[in-house]
N, C-alpha and C positions, 0 to 999 in steps of 0.2 A: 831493724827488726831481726836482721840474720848477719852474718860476719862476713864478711867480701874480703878476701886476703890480697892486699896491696904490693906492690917489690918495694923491697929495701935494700940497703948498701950492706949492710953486716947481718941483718934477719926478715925473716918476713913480718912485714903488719897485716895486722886485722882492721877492717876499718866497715860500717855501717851506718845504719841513717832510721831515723825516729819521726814518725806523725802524730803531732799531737791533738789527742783526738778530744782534746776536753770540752772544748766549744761543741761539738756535735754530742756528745754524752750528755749535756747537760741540755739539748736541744730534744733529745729522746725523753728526758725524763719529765718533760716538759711537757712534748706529745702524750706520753701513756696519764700523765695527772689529767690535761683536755680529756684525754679521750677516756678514762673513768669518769671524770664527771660530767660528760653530757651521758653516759650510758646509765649512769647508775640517777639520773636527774629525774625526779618527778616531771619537770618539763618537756610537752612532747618536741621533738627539734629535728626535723627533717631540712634534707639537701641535694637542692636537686641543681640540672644542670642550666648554660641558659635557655637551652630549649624545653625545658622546662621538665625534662624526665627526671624519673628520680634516682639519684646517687646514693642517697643513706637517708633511714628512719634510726630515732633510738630508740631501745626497747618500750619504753611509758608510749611512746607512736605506735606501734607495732598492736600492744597487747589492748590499746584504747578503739583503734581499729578494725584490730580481730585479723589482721594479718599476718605472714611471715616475711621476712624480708626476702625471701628469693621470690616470694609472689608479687613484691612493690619493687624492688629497684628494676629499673628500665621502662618504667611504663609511667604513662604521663601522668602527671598528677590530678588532673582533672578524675582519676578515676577515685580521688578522697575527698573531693569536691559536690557539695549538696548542693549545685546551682547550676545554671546556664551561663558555659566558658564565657558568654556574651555579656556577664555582668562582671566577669573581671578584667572586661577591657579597658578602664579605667586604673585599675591597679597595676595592671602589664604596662598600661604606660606610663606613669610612676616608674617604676622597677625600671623600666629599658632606661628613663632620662636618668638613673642613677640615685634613685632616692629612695630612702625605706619606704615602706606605708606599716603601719598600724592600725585596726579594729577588729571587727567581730568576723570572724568566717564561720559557715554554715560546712560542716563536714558529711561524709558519711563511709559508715561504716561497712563492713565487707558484707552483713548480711544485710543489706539496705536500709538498716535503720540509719537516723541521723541525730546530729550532735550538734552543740554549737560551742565554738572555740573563741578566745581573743588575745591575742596576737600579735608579733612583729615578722613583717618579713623585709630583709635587708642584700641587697645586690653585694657578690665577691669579684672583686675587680684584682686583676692579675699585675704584674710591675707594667706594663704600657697604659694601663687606665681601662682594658676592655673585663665588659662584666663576661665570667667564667662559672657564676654560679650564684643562685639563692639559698640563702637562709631564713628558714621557716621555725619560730620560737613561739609552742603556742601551749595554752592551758586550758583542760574541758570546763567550761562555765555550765553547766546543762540545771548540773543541781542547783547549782547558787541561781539561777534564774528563775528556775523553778518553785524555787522556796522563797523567792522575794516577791512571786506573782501570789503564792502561798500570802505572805505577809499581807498586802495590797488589800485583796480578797477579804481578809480577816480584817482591816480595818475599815473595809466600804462598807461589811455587815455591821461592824460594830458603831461607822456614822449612821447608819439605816435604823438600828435601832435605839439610838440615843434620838435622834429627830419621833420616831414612830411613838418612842416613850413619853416626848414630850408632849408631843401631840394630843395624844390617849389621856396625859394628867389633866392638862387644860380643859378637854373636852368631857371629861369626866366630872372635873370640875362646874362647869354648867351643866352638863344633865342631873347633877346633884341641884341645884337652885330651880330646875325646871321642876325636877319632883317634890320639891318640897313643897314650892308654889301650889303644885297640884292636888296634893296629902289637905293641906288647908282649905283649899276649894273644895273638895271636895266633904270637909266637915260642914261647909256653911250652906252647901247645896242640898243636904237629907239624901234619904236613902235611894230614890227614882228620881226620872227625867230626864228629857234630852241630852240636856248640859251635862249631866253627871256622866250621862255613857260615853259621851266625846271626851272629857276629863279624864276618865276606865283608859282611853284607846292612848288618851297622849299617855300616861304613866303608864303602862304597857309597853308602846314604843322604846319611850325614856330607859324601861328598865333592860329592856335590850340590846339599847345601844349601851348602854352603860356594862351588862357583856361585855360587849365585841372591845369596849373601850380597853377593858381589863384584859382581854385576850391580848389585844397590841403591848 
C-alpha cells in the first residue's frame, strides 16, 4: 500500500506489500443487499437475543407495532406478545432444543390493541453449535381472518335462508290445499252454522300462516 525503501548494492529499492480485499468487498455488498431487503420487506422480521431481548425489528415490525426501535431493542419481547409468557413454554422449548416452530402468534400493539400474526421463528447458532439468537419472520393476518369470518357468516346466512326458503315453499304449499279444501266446504255448508264458523276460523288461520309463510 505505501513504498518501504529496501538497501541495494548499486541503488536503493522500493518494495511494498498488497491486501487483497475482494473477498470481503464482495462480502459487504452482500450484507448491505441482506440488510436492504429485510428493511425494505413487507415482512415483519425481528431478532432477538437468546435470552430473548430484542436486537433488531424492521421497519414493517416497527410501524405494524406503533413502535420506534430505541423503545423495542433491549427489552424483552414478551412486551409484543398478546398472551401469558406461560403459553409459550412450549415453543421456548422447541427454540432451546434447536428447532424452528411455525404458527399463529397473538401480538400486541404499543397502544394495547392486538393483532394476530403467522409465522416462523427459527434459532441462530454460532460456529460451536450454541444458539446466539432468534429469528422472528412474521405477517399480520388480522384482516384476512377477518374477512374469511366475514365469508363464513355470509354463507351460514345464505344456508339459513335457502333451508328457511324451502321450508316456507313446502309449507305454503299445503296451506294452499288446506284453503282450498276450505273455500269448497264452505260452498256446501250455506251461509250460517257452527261448522261454517270453525271453517271462517281454520281459513283465517291458514291465511295467516300463509303470511308468515311468505315473510320466511
Amino acid at each position: 500500500k505505501f513504498p518501504i525503501p529496501l538497501p541495494g548494492d548499486e541503488r536503493p529499492l522500493l518494495g511494498g506489500f498488497a491486501l487483497d480485499v475482494t473477498a470481503r468487498k464482495a462480502l459487504e455488498v452482500e450484507r448491505e443487499r441482506l440488510r436492504l431487503a429485510i428493511e425494505q420487506s413487507s415482512e415483519r422480521v425481528l431478532v432477538t437475543d437468546a435470552e430473548e431481548r430484542i436486537q433488531y425489528a424492521n421497519p414493517a415490525l416497527l410501524a405494524g407495532a406503533g413502535y420506534s426501535a430505541e423503545e423495542l431493542v433491549g427489552r424483552s419481547v414478551d412486551v409484543l406478545r398478546n398472551a401469558d409468557p406461560a403459553a409459550w413454554s412450549e415453543v421456548r422449548a422447541q427454540l432451546r432444543a434447536g428447532r424452528s416452530w411455525s404458527g399463529r402468534m397473538r401480538d400486541r400493539r404499543k397502544d394495547g390493541s392486538h393483532y394476530t400474526c403467522e409465522g416462523t421463528i427459527s434459532p441462530v447458532f454460532d460456529e460451536s453449535g450454541t444458539i446466539v439468537a432468534h429469528v422472528t419472520v412474521k405477517r399480520d393476518i388480522t384482516r384476512e381472518l377477518a374477512l374469511t369470518e366475514q365469508i363464513h357468516h355470509a354463507q351460514k346466512l345464505d344456508s339459513i335462508g335457502r333451508l328457511a326458503g324451502g321450508i316456507a315453499h313446502d309449507f305454503n304449499n299445503m296451506l294452499h290445499a288446506i284453503l282450498g279444501n276450505v273455500e269448497m266446504a264452505l260452498v256446501d255448508f250455506g251461509p250460517e252454522g257452527e261448522l261454517r264458523e270453525l271453517l271462517e276460523e281454520i281459513r283465517s288461520a291458514a291465511s295467516r300462516s300463509a303470511t308468515l309463510a311468505a315473510q320466511m
